[in-house]
Residue frames relative to the residue before (quaternion, step in Angstrom):
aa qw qx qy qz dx dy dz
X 1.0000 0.0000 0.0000 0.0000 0.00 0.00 0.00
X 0.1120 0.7085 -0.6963 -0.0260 3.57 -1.44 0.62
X 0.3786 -0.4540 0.7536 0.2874 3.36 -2.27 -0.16
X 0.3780 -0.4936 0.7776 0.0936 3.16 -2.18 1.15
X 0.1275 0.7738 -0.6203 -0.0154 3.26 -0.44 1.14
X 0.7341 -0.2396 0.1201 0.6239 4.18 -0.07 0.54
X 0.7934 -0.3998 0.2463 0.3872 3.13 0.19 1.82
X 0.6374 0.3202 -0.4199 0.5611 3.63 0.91 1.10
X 0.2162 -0.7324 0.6138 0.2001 3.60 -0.88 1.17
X 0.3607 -0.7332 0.5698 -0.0877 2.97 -1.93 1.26
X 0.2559 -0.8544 0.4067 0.1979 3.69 0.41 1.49
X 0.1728 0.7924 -0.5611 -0.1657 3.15 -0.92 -0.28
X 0.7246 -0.4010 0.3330 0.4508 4.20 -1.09 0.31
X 0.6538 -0.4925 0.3714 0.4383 3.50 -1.01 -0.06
X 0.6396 0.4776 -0.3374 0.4990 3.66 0.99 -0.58
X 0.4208 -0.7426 0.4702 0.2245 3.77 1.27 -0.23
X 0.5128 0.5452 -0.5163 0.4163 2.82 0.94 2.18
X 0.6097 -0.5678 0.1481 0.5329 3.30 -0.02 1.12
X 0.1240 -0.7329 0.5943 0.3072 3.39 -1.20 -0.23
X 0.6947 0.2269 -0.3607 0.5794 3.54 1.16 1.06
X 0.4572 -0.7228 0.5063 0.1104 3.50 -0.43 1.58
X 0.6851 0.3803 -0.2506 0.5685 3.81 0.87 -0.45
X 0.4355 0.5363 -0.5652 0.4510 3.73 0.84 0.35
X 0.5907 0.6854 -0.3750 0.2018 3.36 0.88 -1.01
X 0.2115 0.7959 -0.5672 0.0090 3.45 -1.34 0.29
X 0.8569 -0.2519 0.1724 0.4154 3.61 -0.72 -0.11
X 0.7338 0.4794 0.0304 0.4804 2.60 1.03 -2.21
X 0.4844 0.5700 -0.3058 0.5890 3.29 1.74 -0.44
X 0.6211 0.6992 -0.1034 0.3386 3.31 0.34 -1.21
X 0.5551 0.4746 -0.2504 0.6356 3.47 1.37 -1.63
X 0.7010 0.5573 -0.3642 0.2556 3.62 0.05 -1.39
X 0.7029 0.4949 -0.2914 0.4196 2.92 0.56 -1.58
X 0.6882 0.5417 -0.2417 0.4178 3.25 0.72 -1.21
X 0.4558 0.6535 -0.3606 0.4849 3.65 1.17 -0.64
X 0.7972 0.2780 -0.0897 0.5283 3.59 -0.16 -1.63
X 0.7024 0.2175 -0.4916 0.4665 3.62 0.44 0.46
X 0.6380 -0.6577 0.2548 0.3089 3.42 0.33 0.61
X 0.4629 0.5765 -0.3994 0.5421 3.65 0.98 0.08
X 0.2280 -0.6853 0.6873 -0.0777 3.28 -1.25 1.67
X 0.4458 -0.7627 0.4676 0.0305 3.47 -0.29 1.84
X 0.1036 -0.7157 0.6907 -0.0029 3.54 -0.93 1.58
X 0.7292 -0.1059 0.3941 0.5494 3.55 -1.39 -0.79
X 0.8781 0.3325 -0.2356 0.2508 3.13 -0.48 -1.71
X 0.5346 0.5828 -0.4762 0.3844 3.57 1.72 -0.37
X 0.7145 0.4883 -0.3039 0.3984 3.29 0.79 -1.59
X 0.4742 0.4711 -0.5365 0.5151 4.42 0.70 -0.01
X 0.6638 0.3914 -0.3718 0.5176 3.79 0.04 -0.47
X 0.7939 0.4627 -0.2250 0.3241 3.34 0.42 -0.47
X 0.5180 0.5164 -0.2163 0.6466 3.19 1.92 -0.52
X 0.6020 0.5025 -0.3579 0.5070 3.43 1.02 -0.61
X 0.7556 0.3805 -0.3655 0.3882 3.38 -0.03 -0.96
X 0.5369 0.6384 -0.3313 0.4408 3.85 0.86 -0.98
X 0.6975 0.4762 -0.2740 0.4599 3.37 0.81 -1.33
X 0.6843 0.5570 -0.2853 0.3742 3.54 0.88 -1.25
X 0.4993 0.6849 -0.2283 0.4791 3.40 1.40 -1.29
X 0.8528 0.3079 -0.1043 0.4087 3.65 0.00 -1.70
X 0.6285 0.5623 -0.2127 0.4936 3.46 1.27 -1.21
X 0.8494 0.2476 0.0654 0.4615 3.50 0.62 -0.99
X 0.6420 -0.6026 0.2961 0.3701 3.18 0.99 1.48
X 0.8345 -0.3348 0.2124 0.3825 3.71 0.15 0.45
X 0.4127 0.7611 -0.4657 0.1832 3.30 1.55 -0.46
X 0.1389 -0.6666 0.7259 0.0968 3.75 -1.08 0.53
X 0.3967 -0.6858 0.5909 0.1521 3.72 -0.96 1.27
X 0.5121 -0.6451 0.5312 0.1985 3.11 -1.47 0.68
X 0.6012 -0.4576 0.3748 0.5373 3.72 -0.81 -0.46
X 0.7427 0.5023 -0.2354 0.3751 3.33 0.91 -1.00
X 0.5698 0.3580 -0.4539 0.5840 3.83 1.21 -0.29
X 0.4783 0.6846 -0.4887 0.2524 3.73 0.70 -0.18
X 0.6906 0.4324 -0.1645 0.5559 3.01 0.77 -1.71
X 0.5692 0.5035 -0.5189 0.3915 4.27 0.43 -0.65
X 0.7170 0.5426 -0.2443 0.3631 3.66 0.98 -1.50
X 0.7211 0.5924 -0.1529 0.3250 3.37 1.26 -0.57
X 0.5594 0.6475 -0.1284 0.5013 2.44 1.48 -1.31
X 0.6673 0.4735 -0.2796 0.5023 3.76 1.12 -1.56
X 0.6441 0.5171 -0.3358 0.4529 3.76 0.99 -1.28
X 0.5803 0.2873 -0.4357 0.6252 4.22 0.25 -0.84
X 0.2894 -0.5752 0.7196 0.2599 3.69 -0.68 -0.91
X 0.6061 0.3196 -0.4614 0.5636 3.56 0.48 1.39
X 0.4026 -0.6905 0.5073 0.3221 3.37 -1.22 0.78
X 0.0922 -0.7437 0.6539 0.1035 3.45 -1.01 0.98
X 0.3216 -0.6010 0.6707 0.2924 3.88 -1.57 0.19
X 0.8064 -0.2004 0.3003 0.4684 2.55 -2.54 -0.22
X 0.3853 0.7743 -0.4153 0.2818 3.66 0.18 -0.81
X 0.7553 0.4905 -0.0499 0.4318 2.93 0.04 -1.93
X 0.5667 0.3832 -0.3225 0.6542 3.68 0.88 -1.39
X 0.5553 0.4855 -0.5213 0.4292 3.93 -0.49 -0.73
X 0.8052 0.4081 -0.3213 0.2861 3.31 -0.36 -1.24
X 0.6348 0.5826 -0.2442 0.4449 3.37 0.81 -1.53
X 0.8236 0.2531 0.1679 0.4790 3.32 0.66 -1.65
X 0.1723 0.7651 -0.5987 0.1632 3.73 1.23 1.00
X 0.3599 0.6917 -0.5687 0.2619 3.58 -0.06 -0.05
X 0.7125 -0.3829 0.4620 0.3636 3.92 -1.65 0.87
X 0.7861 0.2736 -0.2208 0.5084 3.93 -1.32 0.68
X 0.5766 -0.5537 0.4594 0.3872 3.77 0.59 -0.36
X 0.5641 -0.5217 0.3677 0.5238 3.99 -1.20 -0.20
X 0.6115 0.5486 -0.5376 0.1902 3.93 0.80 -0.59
X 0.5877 0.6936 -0.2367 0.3429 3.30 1.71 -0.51
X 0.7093 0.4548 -0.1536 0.5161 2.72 0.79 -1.57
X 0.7740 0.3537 -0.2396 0.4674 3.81 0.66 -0.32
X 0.6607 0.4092 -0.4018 0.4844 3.28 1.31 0.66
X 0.6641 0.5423 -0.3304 0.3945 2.87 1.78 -0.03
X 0.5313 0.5232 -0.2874 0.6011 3.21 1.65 0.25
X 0.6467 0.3678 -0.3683 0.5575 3.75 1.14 -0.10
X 0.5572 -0.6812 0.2754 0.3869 3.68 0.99 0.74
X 0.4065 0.7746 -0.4434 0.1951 3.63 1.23 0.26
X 0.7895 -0.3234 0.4617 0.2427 3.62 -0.84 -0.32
X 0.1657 -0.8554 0.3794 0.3114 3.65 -0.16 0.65
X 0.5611 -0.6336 0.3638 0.3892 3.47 -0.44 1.01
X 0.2535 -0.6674 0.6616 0.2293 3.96 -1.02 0.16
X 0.2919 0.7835 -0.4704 0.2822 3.68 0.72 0.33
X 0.0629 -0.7757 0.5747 0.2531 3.48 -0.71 0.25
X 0.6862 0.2704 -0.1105 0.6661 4.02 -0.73 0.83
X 0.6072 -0.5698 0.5125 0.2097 2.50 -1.92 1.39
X 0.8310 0.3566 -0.1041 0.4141 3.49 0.69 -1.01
């Protein structure tokens, strides 16, 4: 599987996560996000910046639901739950997935959000 992103093709694994983390980009980002059905606000793309950050910054680290929601929660300045991540991120695997798989990351091997 790939994405046609402006006339440049973008690989990705059979589950249709990249299989180069530095292809990644915004415009990359829409796609992915496109064909899983979830139409990207602000609050998607903070989770997403988060997780990218956590990933690159922090040896490889892949957040759980629960540091998700702590990290969020501080950034909106309202406490939000799993919920919230559901909604934003309803997609198969939970939101750490689905929202790292749209921030071009690896798929986590975690089991559970938590």
């Amino acid at each position: 599987m790939s994405y046609e992103i402006n006339g440049k093709t973008v690989e990705t694994d059979a589950n249709g996560y990249l299989v180069d983390i530095n292809e990644w980009n915004e415009e990359v980002g829409k796609a992915i996000a496109e064909t899983e059905g979830v139409a990207l606000t602000d609050e998607h793309w903070d989770v997403i910046n988060y997780l990218r950050d956590a990933y690159i910054n922090e040896n490889g680290h892949q957040p759980n639901n629960r540091e998700m929601i702590k990290a969020m929660s501080k950034k909106w300045g309202r406490k939000i739950g799993s919920k919230d991540l559901f909604v934003l991120f309803p997609g198969g695997g939970g939101p750490s997935k689905q929202a790292a798989k749209i921030g071009g990351l690896p798929e986590s091997r975690r089991k559970g959000g938590y």
